[in-house]
C-alpha positions as CSV (number, residue, x, y, z in Angstrom):
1,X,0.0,0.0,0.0
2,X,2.8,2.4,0.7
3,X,6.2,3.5,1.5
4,X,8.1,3.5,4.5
5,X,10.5,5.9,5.9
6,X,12.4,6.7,8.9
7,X,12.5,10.4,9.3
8,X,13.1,12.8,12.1
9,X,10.3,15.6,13.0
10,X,12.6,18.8,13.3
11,X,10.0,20.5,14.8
12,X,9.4,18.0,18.3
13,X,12.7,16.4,17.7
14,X,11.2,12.9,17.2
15,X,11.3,10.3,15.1
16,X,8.8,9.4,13.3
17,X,7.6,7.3,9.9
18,X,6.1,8.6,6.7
19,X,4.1,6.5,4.7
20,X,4.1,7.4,1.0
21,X,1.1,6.0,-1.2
22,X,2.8,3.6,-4.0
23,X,2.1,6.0,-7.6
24,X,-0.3,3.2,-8.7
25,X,-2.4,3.5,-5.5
26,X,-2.2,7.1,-5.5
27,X,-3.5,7.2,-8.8
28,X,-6.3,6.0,-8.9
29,X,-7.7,7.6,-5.5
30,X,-8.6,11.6,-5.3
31,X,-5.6,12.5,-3.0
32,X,-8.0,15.6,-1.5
33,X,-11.0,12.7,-0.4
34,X,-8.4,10.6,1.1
35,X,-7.1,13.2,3.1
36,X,-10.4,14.4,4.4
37,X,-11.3,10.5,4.8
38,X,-8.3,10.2,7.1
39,X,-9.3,13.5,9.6
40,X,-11.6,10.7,11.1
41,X,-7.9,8.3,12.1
42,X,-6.3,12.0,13.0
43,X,-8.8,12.2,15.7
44,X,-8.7,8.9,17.1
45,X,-6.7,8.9,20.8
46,X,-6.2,5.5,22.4
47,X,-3.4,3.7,23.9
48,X,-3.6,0.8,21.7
49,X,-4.0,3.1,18.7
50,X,-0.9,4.4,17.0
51,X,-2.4,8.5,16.7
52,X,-1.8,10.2,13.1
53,X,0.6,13.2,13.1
54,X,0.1,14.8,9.9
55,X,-0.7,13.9,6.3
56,X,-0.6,15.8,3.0
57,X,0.5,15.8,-0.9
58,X,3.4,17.1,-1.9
59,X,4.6,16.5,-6.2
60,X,2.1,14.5,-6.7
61,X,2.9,12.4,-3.8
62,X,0.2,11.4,-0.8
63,X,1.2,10.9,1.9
64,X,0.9,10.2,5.7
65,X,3.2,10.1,9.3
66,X,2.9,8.5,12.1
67,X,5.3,8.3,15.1
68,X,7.8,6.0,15.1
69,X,7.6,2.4,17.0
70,X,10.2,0.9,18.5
71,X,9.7,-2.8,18.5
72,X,8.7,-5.1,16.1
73,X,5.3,-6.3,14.3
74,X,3.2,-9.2,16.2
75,X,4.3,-11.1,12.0
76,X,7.8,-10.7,13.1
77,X,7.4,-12.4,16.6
78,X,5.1,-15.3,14.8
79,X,7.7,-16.1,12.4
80,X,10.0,-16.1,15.0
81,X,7.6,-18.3,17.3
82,X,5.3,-19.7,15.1
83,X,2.5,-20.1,18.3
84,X,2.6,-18.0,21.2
85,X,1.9,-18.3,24.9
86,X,-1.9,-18.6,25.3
87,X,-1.4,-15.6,28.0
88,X,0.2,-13.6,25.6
89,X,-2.5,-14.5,22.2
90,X,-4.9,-13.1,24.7
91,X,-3.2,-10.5,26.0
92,X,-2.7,-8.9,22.7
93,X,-6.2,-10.2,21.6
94,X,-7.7,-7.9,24.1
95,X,-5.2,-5.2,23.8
96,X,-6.4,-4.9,19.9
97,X,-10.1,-5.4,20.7
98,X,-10.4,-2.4,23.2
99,X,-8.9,-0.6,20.4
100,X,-11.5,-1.9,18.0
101,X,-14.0,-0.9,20.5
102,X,-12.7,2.8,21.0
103,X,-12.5,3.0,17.0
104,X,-16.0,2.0,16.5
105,X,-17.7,4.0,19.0
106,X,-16.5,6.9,16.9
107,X,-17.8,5.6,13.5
108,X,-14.0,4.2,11.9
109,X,-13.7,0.5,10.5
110,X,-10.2,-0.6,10.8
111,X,-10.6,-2.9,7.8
112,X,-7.3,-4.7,7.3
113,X,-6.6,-5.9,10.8
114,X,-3.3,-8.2,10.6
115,X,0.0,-9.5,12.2
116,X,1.2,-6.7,10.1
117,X,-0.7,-4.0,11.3
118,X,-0.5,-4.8,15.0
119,X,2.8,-3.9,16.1
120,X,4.4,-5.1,19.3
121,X,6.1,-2.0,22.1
122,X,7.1,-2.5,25.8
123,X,5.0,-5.5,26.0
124,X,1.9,-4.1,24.5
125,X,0.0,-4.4,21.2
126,X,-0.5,-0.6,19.0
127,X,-2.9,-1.3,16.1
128,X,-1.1,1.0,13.0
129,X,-3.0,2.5,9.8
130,X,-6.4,3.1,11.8
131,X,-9.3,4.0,9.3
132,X,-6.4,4.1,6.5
133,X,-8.2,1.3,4.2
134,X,-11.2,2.6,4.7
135,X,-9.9,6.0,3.3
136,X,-8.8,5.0,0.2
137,X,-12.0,2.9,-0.3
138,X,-14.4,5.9,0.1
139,X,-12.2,8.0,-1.8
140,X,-11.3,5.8,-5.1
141,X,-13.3,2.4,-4.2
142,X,-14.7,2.6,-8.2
143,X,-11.8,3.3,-9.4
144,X,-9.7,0.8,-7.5
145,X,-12.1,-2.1,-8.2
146,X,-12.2,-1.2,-12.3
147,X,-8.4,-1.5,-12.2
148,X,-8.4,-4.9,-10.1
149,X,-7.1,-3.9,-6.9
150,X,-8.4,-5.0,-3.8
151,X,-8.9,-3.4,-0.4
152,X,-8.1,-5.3,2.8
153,X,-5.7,-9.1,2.9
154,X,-7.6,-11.9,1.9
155,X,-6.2,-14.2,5.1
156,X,-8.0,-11.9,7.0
157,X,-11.2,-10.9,5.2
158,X,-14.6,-11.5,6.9
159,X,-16.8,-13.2,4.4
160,X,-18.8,-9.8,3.7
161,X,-15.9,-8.5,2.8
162,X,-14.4,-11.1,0.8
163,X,-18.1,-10.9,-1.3
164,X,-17.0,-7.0,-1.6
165,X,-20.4,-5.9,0.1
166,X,-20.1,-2.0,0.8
167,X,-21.8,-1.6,4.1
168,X,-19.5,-2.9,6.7
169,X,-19.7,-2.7,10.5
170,X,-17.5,-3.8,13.3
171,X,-18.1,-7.6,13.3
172,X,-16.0,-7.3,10.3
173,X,-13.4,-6.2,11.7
174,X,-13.9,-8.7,14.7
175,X,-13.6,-11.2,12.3
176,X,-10.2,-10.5,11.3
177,X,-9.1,-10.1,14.6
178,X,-10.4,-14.0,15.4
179,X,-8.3,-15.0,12.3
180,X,-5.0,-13.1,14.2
181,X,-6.2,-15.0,17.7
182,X,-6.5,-17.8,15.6
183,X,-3.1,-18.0,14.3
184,X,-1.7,-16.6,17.6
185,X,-2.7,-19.5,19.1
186,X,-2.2,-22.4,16.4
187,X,0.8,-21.2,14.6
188,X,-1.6,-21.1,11.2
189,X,-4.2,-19.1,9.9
190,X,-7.7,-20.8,9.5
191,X,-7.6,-20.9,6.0
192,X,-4.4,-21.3,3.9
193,X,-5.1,-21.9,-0.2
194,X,-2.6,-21.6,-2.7
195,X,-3.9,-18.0,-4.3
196,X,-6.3,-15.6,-2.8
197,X,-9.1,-16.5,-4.5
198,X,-8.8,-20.0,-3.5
199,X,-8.7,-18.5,0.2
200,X,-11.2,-16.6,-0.3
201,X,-12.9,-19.3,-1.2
202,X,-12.8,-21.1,2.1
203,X,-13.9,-18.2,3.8
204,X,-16.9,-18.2,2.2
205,X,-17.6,-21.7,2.5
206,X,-15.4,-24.0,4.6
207,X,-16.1,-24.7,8.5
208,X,-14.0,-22.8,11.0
209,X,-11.1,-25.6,12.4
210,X,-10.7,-25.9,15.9
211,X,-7.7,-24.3,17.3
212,X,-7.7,-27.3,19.5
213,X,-7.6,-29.5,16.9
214,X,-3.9,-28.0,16.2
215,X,-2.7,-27.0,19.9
216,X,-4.6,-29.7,22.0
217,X,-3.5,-27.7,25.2
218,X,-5.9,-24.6,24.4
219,X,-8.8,-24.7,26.8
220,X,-12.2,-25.3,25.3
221,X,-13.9,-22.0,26.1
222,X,-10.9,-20.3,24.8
223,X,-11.3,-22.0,21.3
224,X,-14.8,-21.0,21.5
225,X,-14.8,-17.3,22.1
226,X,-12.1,-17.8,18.9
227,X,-14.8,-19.8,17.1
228,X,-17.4,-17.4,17.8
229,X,-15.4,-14.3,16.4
230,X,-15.4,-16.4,13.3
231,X,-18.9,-17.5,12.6
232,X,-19.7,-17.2,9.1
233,X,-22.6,-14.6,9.7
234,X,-22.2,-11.4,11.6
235,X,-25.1,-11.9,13.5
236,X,-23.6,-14.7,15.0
237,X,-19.9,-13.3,16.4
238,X,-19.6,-11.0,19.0
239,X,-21.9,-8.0,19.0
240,X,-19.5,-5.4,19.3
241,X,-15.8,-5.5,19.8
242,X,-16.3,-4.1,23.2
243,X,-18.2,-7.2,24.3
244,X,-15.4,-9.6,22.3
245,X,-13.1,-7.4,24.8
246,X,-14.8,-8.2,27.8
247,X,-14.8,-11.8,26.9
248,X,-10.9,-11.7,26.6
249,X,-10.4,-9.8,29.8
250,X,-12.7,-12.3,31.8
251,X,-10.1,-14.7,30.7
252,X,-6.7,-12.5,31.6
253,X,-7.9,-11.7,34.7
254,X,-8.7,-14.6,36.0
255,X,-12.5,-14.2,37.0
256,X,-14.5,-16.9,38.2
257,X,-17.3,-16.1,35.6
258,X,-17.6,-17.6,31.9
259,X,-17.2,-15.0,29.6
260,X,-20.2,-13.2,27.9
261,X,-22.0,-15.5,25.3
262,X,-19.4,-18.3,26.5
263,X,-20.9,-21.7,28.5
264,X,-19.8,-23.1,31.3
265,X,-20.8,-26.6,30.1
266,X,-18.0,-25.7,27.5
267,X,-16.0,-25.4,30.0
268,X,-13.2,-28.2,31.1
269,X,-13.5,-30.0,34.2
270,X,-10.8,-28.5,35.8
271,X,-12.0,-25.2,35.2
272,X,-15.5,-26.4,36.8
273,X,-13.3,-27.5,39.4
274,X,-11.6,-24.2,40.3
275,X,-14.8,-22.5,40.1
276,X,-16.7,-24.7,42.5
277,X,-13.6,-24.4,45.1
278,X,-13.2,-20.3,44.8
279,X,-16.9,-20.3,45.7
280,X,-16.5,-22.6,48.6
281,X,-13.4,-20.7,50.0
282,X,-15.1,-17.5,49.2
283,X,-15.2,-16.0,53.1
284,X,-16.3,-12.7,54.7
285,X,-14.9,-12.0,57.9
286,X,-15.1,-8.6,59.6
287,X,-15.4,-6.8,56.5
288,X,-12.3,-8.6,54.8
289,X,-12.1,-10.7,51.9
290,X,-10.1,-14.1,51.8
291,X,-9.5,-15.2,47.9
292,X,-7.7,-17.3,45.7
293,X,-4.7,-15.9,43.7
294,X,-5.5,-16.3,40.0
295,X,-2.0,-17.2,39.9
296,X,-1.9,-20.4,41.8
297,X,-3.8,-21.6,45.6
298,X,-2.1,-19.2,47.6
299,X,-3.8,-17.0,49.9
300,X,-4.2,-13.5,48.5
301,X,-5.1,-11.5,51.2
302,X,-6.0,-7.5,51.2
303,X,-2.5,-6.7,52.4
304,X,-0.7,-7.6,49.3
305,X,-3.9,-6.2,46.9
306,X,-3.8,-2.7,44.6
307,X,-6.7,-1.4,43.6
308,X,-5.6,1.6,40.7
309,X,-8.5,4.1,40.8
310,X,-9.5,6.4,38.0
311,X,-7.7,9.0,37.6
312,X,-8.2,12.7,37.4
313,X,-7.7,14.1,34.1
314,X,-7.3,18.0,33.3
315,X,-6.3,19.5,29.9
316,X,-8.8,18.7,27.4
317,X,-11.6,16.2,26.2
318,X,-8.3,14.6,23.8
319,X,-7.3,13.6,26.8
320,X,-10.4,12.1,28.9
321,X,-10.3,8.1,27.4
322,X,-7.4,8.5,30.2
323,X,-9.7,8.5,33.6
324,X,-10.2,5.0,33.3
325,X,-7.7,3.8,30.7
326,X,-5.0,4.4,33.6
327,X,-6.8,2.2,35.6
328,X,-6.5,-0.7,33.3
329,X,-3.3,0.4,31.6
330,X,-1.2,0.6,35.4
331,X,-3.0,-2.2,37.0
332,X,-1.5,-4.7,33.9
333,X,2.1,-3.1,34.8
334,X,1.9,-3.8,38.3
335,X,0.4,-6.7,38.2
336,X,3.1,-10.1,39.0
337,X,5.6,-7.8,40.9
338,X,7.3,-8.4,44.3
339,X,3.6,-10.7,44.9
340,X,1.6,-7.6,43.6
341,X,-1.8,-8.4,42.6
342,X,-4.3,-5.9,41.0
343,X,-8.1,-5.7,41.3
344,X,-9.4,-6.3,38.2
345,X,-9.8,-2.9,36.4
346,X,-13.6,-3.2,35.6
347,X,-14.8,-4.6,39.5
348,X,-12.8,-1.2,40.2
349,X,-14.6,1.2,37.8
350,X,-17.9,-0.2,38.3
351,X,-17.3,0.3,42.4
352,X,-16.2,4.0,42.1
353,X,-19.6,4.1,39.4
354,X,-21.9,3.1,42.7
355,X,-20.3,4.9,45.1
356,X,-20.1,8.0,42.8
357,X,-21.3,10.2,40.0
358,X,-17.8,11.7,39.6
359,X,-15.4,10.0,37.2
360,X,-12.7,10.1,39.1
361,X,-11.0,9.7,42.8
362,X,-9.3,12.7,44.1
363,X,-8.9,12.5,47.6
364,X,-7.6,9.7,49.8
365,X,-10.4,9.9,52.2
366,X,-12.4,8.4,49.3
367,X,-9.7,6.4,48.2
368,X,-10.0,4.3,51.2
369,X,-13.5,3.7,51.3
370,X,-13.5,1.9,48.0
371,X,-10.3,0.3,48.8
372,X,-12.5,-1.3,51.4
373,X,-14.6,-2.1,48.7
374,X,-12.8,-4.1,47.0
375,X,-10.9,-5.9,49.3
376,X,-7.8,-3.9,48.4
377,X,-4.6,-3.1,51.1
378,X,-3.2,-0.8,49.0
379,X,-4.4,2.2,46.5
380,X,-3.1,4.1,43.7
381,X,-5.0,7.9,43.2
382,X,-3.6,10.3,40.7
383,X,-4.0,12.4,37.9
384,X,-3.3,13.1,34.0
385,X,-2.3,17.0,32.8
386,X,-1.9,17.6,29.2
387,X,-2.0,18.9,26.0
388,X,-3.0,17.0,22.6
389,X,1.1,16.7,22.3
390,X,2.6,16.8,25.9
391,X,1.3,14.9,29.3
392,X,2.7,14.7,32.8
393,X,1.0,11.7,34.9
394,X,1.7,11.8,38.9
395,X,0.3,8.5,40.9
396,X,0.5,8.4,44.8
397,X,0.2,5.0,46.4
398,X,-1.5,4.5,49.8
399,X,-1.5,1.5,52.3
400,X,-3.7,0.5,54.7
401,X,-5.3,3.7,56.6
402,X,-2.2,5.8,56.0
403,X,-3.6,9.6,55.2
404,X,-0.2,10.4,53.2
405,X,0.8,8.2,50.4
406,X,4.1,5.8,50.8
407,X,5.4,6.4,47.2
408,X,4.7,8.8,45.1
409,X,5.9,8.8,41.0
410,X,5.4,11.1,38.1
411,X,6.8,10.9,34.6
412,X,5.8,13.3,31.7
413,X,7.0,12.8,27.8
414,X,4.6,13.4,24.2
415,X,1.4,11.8,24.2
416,X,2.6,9.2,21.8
417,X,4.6,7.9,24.1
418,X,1.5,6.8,26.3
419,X,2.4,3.4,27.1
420,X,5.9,3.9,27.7
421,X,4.9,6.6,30.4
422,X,3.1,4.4,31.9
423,X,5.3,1.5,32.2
424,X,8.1,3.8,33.9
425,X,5.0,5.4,35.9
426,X,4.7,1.3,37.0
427,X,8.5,1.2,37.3
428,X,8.8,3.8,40.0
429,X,5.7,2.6,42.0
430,X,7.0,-0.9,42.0
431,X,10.2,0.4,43.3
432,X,9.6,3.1,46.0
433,X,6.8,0.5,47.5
434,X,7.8,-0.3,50.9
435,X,11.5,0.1,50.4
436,X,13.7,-1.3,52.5
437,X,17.4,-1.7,52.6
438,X,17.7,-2.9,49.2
439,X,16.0,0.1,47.6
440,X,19.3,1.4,46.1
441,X,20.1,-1.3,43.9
442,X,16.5,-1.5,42.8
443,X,16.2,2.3,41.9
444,X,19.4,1.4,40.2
445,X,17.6,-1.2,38.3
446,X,14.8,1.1,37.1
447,X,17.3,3.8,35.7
448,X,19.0,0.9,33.6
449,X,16.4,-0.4,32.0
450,X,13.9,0.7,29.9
451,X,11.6,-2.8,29.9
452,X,9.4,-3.0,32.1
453,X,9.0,-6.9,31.9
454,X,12.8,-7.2,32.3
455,X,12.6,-4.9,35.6
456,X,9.0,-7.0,36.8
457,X,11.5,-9.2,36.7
458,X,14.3,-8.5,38.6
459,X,12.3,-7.4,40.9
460,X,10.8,-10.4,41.7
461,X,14.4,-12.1,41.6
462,X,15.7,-9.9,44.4
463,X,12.6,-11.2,46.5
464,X,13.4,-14.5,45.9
465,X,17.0,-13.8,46.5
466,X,16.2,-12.6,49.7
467,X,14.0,-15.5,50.6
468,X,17.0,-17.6,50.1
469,X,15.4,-19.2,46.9
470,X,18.6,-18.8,44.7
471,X,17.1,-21.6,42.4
472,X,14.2,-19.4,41.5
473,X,15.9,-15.9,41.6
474,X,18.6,-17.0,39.2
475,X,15.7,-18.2,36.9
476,X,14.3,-14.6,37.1
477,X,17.3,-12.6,36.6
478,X,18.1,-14.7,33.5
479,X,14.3,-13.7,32.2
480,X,15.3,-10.9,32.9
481,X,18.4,-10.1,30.6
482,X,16.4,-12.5,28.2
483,X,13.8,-9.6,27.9
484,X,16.7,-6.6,27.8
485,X,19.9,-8.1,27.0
486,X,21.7,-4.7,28.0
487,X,20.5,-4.9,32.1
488,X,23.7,-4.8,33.0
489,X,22.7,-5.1,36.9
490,X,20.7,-7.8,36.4
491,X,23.6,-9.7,35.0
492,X,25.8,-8.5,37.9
493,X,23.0,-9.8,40.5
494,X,22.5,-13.3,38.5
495,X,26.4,-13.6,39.2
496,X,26.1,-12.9,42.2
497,X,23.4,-15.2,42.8
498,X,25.4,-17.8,40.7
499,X,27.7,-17.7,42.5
500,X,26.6,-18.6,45.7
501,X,25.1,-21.8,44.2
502,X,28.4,-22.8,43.0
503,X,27.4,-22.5,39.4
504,X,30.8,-20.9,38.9
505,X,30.9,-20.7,34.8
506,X,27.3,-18.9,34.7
507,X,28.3,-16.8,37.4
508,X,32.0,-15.6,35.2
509,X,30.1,-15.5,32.2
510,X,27.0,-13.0,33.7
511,X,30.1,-10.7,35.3
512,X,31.6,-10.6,32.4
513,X,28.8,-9.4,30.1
514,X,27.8,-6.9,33.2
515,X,31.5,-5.4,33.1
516,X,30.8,-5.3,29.3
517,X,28.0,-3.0,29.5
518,X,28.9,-1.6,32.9
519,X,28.8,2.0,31.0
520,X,24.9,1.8,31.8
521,X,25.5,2.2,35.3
522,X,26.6,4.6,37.9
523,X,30.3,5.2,39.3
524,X,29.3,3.1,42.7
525,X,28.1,0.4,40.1
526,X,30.6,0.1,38.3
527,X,33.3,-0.4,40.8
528,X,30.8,-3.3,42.9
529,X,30.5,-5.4,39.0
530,X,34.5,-4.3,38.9
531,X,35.3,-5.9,42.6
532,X,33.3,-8.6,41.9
533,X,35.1,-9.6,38.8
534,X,38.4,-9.4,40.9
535,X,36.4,-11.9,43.3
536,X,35.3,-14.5,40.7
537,X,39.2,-14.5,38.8
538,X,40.4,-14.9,42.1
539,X,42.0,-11.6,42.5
540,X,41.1,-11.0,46.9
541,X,43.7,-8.3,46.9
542,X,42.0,-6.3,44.1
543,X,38.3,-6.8,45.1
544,X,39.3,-5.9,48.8
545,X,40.7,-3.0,47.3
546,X,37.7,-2.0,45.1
547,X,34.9,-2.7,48.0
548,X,37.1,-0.7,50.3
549,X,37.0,2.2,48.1
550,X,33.3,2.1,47.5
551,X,32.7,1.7,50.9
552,X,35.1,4.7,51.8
553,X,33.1,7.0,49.5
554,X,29.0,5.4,50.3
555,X,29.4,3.8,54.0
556,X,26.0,3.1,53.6
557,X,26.4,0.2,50.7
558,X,25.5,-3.0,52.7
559,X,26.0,-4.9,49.0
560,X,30.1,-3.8,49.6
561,X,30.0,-4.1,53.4
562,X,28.8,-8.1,52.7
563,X,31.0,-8.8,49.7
564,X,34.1,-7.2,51.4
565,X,33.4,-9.2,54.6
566,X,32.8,-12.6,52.6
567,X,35.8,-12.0,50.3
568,X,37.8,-12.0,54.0
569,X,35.7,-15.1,54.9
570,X,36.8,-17.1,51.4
571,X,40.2,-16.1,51.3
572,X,42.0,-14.8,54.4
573,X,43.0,-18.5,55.4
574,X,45.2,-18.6,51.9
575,X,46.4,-15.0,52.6
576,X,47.7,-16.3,55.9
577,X,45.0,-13.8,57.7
578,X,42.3,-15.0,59.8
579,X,38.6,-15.1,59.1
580,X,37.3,-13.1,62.2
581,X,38.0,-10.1,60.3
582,X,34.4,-10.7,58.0
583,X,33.1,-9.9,61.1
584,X,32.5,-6.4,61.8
585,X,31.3,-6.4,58.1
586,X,29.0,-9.1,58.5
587,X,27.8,-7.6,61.9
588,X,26.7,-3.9,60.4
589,X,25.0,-5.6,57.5
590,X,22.5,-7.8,60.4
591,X,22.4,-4.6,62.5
592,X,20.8,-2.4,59.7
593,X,19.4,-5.3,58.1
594,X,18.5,-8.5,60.3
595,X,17.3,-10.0,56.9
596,X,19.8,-9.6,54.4
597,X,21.0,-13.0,53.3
């Protein structure tokens, strides 16, 4: 359809794509009606929607821009993984159908939904060339279909559009999402034919498969909601994206509810199963509510429970889909990290809905109140201030009764940057909550990494760590270099944590690669990865050395106080110097920190 190019907007300093009409396309639409057609995408604000900068014609040339993504398209991770987690097929799923929903509610068809127009940032799905297809229809569909072209990709045509009928709603465009959850999940699309018109063809006519019938893991009310987005007839899919949404969020977050339009006789036992138990073990005392962890049969208690309320928004209507997009939008970030569990977003707005008329929480008075409602230990109020190009979010988190907050976070960047706001918004939350003695090394970790997976993470390793569960904390540091291979502190902590398992060539190897990229981090840092490859080469003199300079210059650094004294434990015997000198080390790090391992 059109042209790519990296360019650089001199006027934000940004970088940003243009997309260029190929001649042959260009020709035969009215560049002046696509351009008005496209006004419609222009207007379009959503976090899951990649926003339209500017568009124009310049020599005969149409054309469009768009900010630039960095990341990669949801085709580039399938031909790299052929199926993906179920978690993550639904993940995105939903992520695309509350953009769907948004669209629709504002009268714009997407019309060419597709791996290749659902691009993958920070961990979440942006749909790209919103309302672009149906541009060039309205404004050269004649033209286009005299000269054989064809609007849309037949792999992921509804049947109404494959039989090129005019008037098309949203289910089309909830078809062509099914076929993406579809091949998510299988590796495949439904329908594969050797030309398009023998694809086509199947469309029309063929029975859906079962995704089951390909992945035989894929639980039976998943494939369902999947077949149902792909019933022949519009009538029968989903009524609106917004309700194929809610079905894939019933799913994510773990409810104990079949989605909407979904059976529980469809259902497998074991779901039954889990359903029956959470209603049994369901218990109210004094106000409180007991549950079971969506994430396995622990006990989730209120204590370890944030509920993110709506948010107060100021600058602009452009800017009001915020309120309550935050709530879902920070409540996914937080969700998994240091035993952080979420209320579910919608049980969250519909609660501040009953209790209110205003859209939003602004004081913590009332903060705590529906905290209570909710079950919730812990609560995030805060607000949104913006323009259409520039936004500043601030987020204050509460616990228990506490009238002032315990952590408090803001970040501001361009409102195309949305989701990456909000992850660091998450990042510095998950940080600052109840920090302890180890806070240094994880605000470290937050200013060296720009994933917030990768820093969920490590995160979640230093817990473990800490809970002497090396096992499991080495597992999550390597995830979490896996997701940014330039953390350099998570590398230095998975030596670390190597090496006190004895797993002596992982533990070299991650030291090495942190002293490779050790120009990520700090002075301080640098010198603890530094000592610590003295330690490993077995160089004592040199990493005494280095942790008695950092020490010197931060007496504070319980990380050097405890290498230095074990590197005095481990080697004084061969340096003909006895081992009670680890001890005053070892003694400050249990006096200001009875804990640390």
């Amino acid at each position: 359809m059109a042209r790519i190019f990296l360019a650089r907007d001199l006027k934000h300093r940004r970088p940003v794509a243009i997309k260029v009409l190929r001649p042959e396309l260009a020709g035969a639409v009215a560049g002046d009606r696509f351009l008005r057609e496209i006004e419609i995408a222009a207007n379009l604000s959503h976090p899951h929607i990649i926003p339209l900068h500017d568009s124009g014609t310049t020599d005969g040339l149409t054309y469009y821009v768009m900010p630039y993504v960095e990341g990669e398209s949801l085709r580039a991770r399938l031909t790299r993984e052929s199926q993906l987690p179920v978690a993550d097929a639904l993940r995105i799923g939903f992520e695309v159908a509350d953009a769907l929903a948004y669209a629709h509610g504002r009268g714009a068809l997407h019309r060419d939904i597709k791996p290749e127009n659902i691009l993958l940032s920070a961990g979440h799905a942006l749909v790209a060339d919103f309302g672009i297809a149906r541009a060039l229809f309205e404004a050269g569909g004649d033209t286009l279909t005299a000269t054989g072209m064809v609007l849309g990709t037949p792999d992921y045509m509804s049947p109404e559009q494959a039989f090129g009928r005019e008037a098309l709603d949203g289910r089309s465009d909830i078809y062509s999402l099914g076929t993406v959850i579809f091949e998510m999940l299988a590796g495949r699309r439904p329908f594969i034919g050797t030309t398009p018109q023998a694809v086509l063809a199947q469309i029309v006519t063929e029975p859906v498969p079962s995704v089951r019938s390909i992945r035989a893991e894929i639980p039976a009310h998943i494939d369902e909601i999947v077949q149902r987005s792909l019933a022949k007839e519009p009538e029968k899919r989903f009524g609106s994206a917004a309700e194929m949404a809610a079905a894939l969020s019933a799913i994510t977050s773990g409810v104990t509810a079949a989605p909407a339009g979904v059976t529980t006789a469809s259902w497998p036992p074991s779901r039954m199963v889990s359903l029956a138990a959470a209603a049994a073990i369901l218990v109210i005392v004094g106000g409180g509510a007991w549950m079971l962890s969506h994430k396995g049969s622990r006990a989730l208690t209120a204590a370890n429970r944030i509920a993110v309320l709506p948010f107060a928004v100021h600058g602009g209507p452009q800017l009001a889909y915020l309120g309550d997009g935050i709530v879902d939008l920070l409540s996914r970030n937080l969700e998994g990290a240091n035993d952080v569990r979420t209320v579910d977003p919608g049980t969250v707005i519909t609660a501040v809905r009953k209790a209110s008329a205003a859209p939003s929480v602004v004081d913590a008075a009332a903060g705590h109140a529906l905290a209570r409602v909710v079950s919730a230990g812990e609560f995030v109020l805060g607000s949104v201030d913006g323009s259409s190009s520039q936004m500043r979010i601030q987020a204050s988190l509460y616990e228990g009764e506490e009238a002032e907050p315990s952590a408090h976070a803001s970040v501001e960047g361009d409102t195309t940057q949305l989701l990456e706001l909000v992850d660091r918004l998450a990042g510095e939350l998950l940080v600052k909550r109840k920090a302890g003695a180890e806070y240094r090394l994880t605000q470290t970790a937050l200013l060296t990494t720009r994933s917030l997976p990768a820093l969920k993470e490590f995160l979640n390793a230093e817990q473990n760590l800490r809970r002497r569960q090396l096992d499991t904390a080495i597992a999550g540091y390597q995830r979490a270099v896996a997701a940014d291979s330039t953390f350099a502190l998570a590398y230095y902590r998975l030596a670390v944590a190597a090496g006190w398992t004895d797993r002596h060539a992982l533990s070299s190897e991650a030291v090495t690669r942190a002293q490779s990229l050790s120009n990520r981090l700090s002075d301080r840092d640098r010198r603890l990865v530094s000592a610590y490859a003295a330690y490993r080469r077995g160089d004592p003199d040199a990493a005494e050395r280095e942790y008695r300079a950092v020490l010197d210059n931060f007496p504070d650094d319980l990380e050097a106080e405890f290498q230095l004294g074990d590197v005095l434990y481990q080697y004084n015997p061969l340096r003909g110097r006895p081992r009670l000198e680890a001890r005053p080390m070892l003694d400050r790090v249990l006096a200001h920190d009875p804990g640390f391992l």
